[in-house]
Each structure stands twice: as structure tokens, then as C-alpha cells.
C-alpha positions in Angstrom: 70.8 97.1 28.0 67.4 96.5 29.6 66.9 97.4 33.7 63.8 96.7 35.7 63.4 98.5 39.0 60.7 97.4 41.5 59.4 95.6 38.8 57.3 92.2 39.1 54.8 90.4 37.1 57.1 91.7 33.9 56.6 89.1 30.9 60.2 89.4 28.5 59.6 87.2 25.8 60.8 86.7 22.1 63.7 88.9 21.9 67.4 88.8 21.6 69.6 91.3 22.5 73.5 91.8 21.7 75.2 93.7 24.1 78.6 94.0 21.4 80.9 93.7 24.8 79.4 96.9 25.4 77.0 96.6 27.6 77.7 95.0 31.5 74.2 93.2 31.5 71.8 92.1 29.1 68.4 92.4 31.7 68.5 93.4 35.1 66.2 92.8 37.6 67.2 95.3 40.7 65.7 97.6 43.3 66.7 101.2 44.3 64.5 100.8 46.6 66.1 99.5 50.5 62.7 97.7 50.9 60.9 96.6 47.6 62.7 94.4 44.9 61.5 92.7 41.5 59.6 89.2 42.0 57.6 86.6 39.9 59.0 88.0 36.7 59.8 85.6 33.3 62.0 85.3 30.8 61.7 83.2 28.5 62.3 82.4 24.2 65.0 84.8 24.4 68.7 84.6 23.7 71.6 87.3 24.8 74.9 87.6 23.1 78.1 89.6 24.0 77.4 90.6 27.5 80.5 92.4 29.2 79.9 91.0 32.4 76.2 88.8 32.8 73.7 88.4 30.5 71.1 88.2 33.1 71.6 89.5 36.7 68.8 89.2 39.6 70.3 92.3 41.9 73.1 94.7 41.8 76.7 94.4 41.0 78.4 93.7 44.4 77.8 93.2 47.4 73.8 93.6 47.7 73.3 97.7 49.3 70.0 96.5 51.3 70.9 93.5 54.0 69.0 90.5 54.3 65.0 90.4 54.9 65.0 94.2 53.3 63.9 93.1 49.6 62.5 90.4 47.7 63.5 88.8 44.1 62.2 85.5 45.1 59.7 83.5 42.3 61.4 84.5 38.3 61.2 82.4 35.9 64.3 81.9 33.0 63.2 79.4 30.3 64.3 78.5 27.2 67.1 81.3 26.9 70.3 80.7 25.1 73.2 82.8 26.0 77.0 83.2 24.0 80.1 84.8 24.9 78.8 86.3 28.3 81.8 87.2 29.8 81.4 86.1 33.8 78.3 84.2 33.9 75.5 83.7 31.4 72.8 84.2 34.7 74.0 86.0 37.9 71.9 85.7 40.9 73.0 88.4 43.6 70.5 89.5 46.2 69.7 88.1 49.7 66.3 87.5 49.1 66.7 86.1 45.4 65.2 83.0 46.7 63.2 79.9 44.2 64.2 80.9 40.9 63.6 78.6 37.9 66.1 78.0 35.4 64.0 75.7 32.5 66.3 75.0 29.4 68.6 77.3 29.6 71.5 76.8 27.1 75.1 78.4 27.4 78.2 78.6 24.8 81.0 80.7 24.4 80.9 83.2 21.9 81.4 82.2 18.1 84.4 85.0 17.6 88.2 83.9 16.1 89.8 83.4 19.0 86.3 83.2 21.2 86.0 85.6 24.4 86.1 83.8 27.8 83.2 82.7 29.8 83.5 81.7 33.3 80.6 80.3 34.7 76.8 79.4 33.6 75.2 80.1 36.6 76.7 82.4 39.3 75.3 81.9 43.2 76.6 84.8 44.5 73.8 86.4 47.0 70.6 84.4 47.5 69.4 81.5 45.2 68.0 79.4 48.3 65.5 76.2 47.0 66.1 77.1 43.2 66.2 74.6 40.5 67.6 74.0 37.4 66.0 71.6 35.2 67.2 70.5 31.6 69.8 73.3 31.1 73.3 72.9 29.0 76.9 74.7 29.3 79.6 74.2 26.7 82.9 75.7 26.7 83.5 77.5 29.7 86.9 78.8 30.2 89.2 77.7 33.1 90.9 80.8 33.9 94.2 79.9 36.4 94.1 82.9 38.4 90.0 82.3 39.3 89.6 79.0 40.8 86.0 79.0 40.4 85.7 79.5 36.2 85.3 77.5 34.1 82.1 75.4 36.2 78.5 75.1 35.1 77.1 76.2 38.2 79.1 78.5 40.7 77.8 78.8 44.3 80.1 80.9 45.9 79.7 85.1 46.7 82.1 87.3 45.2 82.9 89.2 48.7 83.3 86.2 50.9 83.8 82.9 51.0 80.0 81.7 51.2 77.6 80.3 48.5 74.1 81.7 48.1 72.1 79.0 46.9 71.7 76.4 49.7 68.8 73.5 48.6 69.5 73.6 44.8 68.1 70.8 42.6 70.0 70.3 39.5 68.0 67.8 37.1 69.4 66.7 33.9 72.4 69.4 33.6 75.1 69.1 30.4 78.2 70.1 30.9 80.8 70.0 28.2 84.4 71.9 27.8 87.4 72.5 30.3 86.1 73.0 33.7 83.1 70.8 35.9 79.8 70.7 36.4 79.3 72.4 40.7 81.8 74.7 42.1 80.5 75.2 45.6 81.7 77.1 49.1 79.2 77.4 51.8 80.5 78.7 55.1 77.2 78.9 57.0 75.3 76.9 59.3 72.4 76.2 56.9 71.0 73.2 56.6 69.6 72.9 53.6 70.6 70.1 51.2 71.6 70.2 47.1 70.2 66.8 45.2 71.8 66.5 41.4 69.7 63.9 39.0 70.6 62.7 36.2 73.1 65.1 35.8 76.9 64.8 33.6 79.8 66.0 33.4 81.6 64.9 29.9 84.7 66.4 29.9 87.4 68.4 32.3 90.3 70.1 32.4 94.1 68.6 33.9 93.3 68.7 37.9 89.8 70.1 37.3 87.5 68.2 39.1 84.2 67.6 38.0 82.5 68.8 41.2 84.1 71.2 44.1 82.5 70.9 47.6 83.6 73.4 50.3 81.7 73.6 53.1 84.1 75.8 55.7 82.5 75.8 58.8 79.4 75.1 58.4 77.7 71.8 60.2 75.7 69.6 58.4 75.2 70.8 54.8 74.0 67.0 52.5 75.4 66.4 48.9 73.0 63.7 46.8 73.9 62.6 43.5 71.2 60.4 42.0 72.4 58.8 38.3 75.1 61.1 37.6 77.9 60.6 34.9 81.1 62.7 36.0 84.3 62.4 34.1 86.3 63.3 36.7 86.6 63.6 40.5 84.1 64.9 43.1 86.7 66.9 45.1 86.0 67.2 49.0 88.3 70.6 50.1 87.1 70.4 53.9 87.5 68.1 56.8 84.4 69.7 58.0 82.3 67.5 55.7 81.2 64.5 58.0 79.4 61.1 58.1 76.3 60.8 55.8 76.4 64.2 54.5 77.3 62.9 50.2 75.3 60.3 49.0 76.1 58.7 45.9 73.3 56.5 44.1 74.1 54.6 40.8 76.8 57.1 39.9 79.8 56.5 37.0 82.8 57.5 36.9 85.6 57.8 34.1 88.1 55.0 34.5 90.9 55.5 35.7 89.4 58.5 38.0 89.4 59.0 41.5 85.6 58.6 43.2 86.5 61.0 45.4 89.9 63.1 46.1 89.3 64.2 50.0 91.7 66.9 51.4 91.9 67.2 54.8 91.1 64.1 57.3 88.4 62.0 57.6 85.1 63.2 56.1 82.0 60.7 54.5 80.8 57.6 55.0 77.6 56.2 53.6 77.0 53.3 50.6 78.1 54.4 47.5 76.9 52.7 43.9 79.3 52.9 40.6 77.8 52.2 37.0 80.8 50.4 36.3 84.6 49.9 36.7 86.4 49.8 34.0 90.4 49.6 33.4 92.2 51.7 35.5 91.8 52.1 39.0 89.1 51.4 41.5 89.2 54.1 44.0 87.7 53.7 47.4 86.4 55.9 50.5 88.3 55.7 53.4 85.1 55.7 55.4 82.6 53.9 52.9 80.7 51.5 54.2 79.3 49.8 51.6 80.5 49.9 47.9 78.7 48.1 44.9 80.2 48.4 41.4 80.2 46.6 38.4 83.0 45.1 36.3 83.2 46.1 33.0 86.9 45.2 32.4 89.8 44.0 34.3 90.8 46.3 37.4 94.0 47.2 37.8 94.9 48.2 41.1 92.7 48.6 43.9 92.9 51.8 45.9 91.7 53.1 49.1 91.5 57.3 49.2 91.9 59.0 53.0 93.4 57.9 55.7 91.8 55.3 57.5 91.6 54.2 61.7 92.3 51.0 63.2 89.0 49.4 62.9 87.5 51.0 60.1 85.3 48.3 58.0 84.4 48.3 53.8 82.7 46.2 52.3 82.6 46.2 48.4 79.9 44.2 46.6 81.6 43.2 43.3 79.3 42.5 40.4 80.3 41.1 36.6 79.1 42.7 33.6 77.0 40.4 31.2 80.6 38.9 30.0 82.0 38.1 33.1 85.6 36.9 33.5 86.9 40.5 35.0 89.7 40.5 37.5 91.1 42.7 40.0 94.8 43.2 41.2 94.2 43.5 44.7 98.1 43.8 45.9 99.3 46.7 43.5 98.9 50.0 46.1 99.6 47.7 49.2 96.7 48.7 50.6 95.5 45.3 51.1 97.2 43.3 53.2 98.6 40.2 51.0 97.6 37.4 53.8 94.6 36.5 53.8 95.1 35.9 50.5 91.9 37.6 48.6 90.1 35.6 46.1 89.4 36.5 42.8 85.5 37.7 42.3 83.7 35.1 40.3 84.1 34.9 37.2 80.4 34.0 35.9 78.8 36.9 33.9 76.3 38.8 36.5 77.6 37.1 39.5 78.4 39.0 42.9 81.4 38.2 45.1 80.6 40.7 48.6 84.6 41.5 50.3 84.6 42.9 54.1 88.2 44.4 55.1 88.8 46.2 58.5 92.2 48.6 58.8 94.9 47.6 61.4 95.2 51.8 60.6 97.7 50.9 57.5 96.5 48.3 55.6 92.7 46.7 55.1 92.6 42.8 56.1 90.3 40.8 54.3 88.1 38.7 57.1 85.0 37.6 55.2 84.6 36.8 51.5 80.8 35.5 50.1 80.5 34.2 46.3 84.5 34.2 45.2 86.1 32.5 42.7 
């Protein structure tokens, strides 16, 4: 509906626009130039309805016509927008160079129509996006779409003509996400080492076999995953073995009970110390190659289970920690992970008391050889 070419400093404020599924785009910001581009531009008070593709795209549709280093989108501005029924992503970010973007409240629904169009993605990645952020934003009722592995996710980081992501060193702070599909979807097959932090971040609810977040990193080297006081109600999925020691950190993170922590494909991949909110029924699941686990007890755990395989030698050690009304247990011997002698104590049973576990794998089963605080 609205194109900018070569345009920066623009100020778009105060107006809604309905694109009827007419229209591809609501605003573009693009260059037919192979040299100049569209940079330091804001959006913001505005909402777009109805777009037939993107309500907002930074760049051209496809595969960018100028390579990278030949034009610059870097420095917009996208705050408090609210965007319905935009049919592939409410915000697409598609340029090399379409570098420290700000994303500041931005809100994203289906649309309201009887049966409602489908929406993949809030946030699309596809070209650029290096060291944005995305502060306080919201997506609701995304649409997992079978045949697109990537819809249905708040925040898709993953270009449409290969299998690399755009937006290495994203900050997420405070992100919603409600409906079928998760909260990341991201595949970055480059040697960049530049790391994505999530705060404060959740991820209510999720389709059957949908994981909350979707890390692929390919080939690249050393690529670090923090997640700082996150809520996800369902699994962070690791699809690479090329993810390696130290490179996700998980820092007072909850989980749904009854969900995996992580569901690893392909060999040995993280280790680090890993913090839950809480365990509750269901199943405590368990890096292969954690060092250091602390969770809480919220309710009686059912079965103990370790995920990935594991090598003679490998250590764990799990800090167990009651809730303030104590008396939870745990059914160490239901996977057979845990080898059944040495016997392995209950934790203790006093509300807010801390029973520390060390096992090390015979490359089979985890042995229990020290125990501090059990009942």
C-alpha cells in the first residue's frame, strides 16, 4: 500500500491501513538503488490489517538483488504497532544490511474473519536483522501449517532461499506467545559468532510435537543460546549435533510438567548448569551432558529421565530443592536409567531443604556415588 525508496529519517505515525488481502505489503522500506537503502526510519502508533503477504517488510521480496555491504537498512524503529490477519509474517526483515532494528510493543493476532486467515510467523529473519531486539512484543494465534515447518513461531530466523537465519545477536525481552506453534524458530548455517539472549520471555501454549523453541545451527561453530527466566510450555528442541559444550545456558527456566527440558537429535551436544522453577508431576528430564542441575519440587516426581546418550564417565549432579511444603518424592528406578544399587535415597523431606545427587555413566546406566542432605 505504502513504499519508501531510499528513504530515511521518515516518521509513519498514527495510521492504520487495511490491505483487504489485496495488497502484498502494508509499508515497505526498500532501495532501487544497488548502493543506497532506507535507515533510521520509525513506525510507530500504527496498526495494519489484511496484508497478503507482510504487513511490514525492511527490503524486497526474495532473495535481496544488491549483495552484502551494497546497502544499508540498519537503525528503524517499529513501536507500538498492532498487526491482524497478516498472512506470512506481521514484520519481514529481508536485506543484508538490515542490521539493529527495534521492535517496542509490537502486538500480533490473527485476523478476526469466520473461519480466520492463517498467519505464520510474527517476526520473519529472513536477510539481515544482526544485534536487533525485541522488547515487550506479543503473538497470538499463529497457524502451524504441516507442510512449512517454520509457521506457526513468534519469531522466525531462517532465510527463505537457504537454510541460514539473518538475525545473529537477537535479544528478546519479555516476548508473549500464545496459540499453536512456539516462541524461536531458528537455523543458522554460518560461522558467526554472535549470541541470542531471551529474558523473561514465555511460551504458554503449543501444538502436538511443536516445540516451544527450534535451534539449528548446521555448520556453523560456536553460535551461544541464553535463556534468562523464561516460561516455555514445551520443549527446547536441539536439531544439530553441531551444537557443543557451553553454547545454551539455561538460568531459572520452567518448564511444563511432564515436558522434556530438552529433546536433542543427533549425538552429544550441551553441557553447562541448568536451573528449573520447578518440577512438578510428570517427568524430570535430564541432559545427557549437564553438569549441574538445580530444581525445585513442587509435587511428587514420577520417573526420572536422562535425554541423549551418554559416555562412560560422564558426571551429573542434580541439586534437589523442596517447595515450602516439602514431603515430595521421586521414583528414581522407573526408566532404568539409574542403576538400582547403590540404592538412592529419597531427597529430604523438610520443606526448603536441599538433597545434592552426583551419578557418573558406566555408558548405560548413571551410578549414584555421592549423596549430601538425603532422607
Amino acid at each position: 500500500m505504502v513504499r519508501f525508496d531510499q528513504s530515511s529519517g521518515i516518521r509513519w505515525a498514527g495510521i492504520s491501513l487495511d490491505c483487504s488481502y489485496k495488497a502484498g505489503f502494508g509499508l515497505q522500506f526498500m532501495s532501487s538503488d544497488g548502493s543506497t537503502g532506507s535507515v533510521k526510519n520509525i513506525v510507530e502508533n500504527c496498526s495494519i490489517h489484511y496484508a497478503a503477504r507482510d504487513g511490514i517488510i525492511v527490503g524486497e521480496r526474495g532473495t535481496p538483488t544488491a549483495g552484502p555491504g551494497k546497502r544499508q537498512f540498519f537503525g528503524n524503529v517499529f513501536r507500538n504497532l498492532t498487526f491482524f490477519g497478516c498472512r506470512t509474517a506481521a514484520i519481514h526483515v529481508n536485506e543484508w544490511n538490515a542490521d539493529q532494528q527495534l521492535f517496542d510493543t509490537v502486538m500480533v493476532y490473527l485476523d478476526d474473519g469466520t473461519p480466520p486467515r492463517k498467519s505464520d510467523n510474527a517476526f520473519w529473519f529472513d536477510h539481515g536483522g544482526q544485534w536487533s531486539m525485541l522488547i515487550n512484543c506479543q503473538a497470538g494465534g499463529l497457524t502451524v501449517d504441516p507442510t512449512v515447518p517454520s509457521s506457526g513461531f513468534m519469531i522466525r530466523n531462517q532465510a527463505s532461499d537457504s537454510t541460514t537465519g539473518g538475525a545473529f545477536g537477537l535479544t528478546v525481552i519479555n516476548a508473549w506467545q500464545e496459540g499453536a506453534g512456539g516462541l524461536y524458530y531458528g537455523v543458522t548455517s554460518t560461522n558467526d559468532n554472535k549470541g541470542f539472549t531471551f529474558i523473561g520471555c514465555a511460551s504458554f501454549t503449543s501444538g502436538s510435537g511443536v516445540p516451544s523453541v527450534f535451534i539449528d545451527k548446521g555448520t556453523s561453530t560456536r553460535i551461544g543460546y541464553t535463556f534468562v527466566g523464561c516460561s516455555l510450555a514445551s520443549d527446547i528442541k536441539i536439531a544439530t549435533p553441531a551444537v557443543r559444550r557451553g553454547d545454551i545456558v539455561l538460568l531459572n527456566c520452567s518448564f511444563s510438567p511432564g515436558k522434556g527440558l530438552l529433546n536433542v537429535s543427533g549425538g552429544r551436544t550441551i553441557d553447562g548448569v541448568y536451573t528449573l522453577g520447578g518440577v512438578g508431576n510428570g517427568v524430570l528430564v535430564i541432559p545427557s551432558t549437564t553438569d549441574t542441575l538445580f530444581c525445585t519440587l513442587k509435587a511428587p516426581v514420577s520417573r526420572v529421565q536422562i535425554a541423549g546418550a551418554a559416555r562412560a564417565g560422564d558426571r551429573i549432579t542434580a541439586v534437589i530443592t523442596q517447595d515450602k511444603a516439602g514431603h515430595h518424592a521421586i521414583n528414581w528406578s522407573a526408566t532404568g536409567d539409574f542403576a538400582p544399587r547403590p540404592a538412592i535415597p529419597q531427597p529430604d523431606p523438610a520443606p526448603g531443604a536441599s538433597t545434592s545427587y552426583t551419578f557418573v555413566s558406566n555408558g548405560s546406566t548413571y551410578i549414584l556415588v555421592s549423596c549430601v542432605g538425603g532422607g
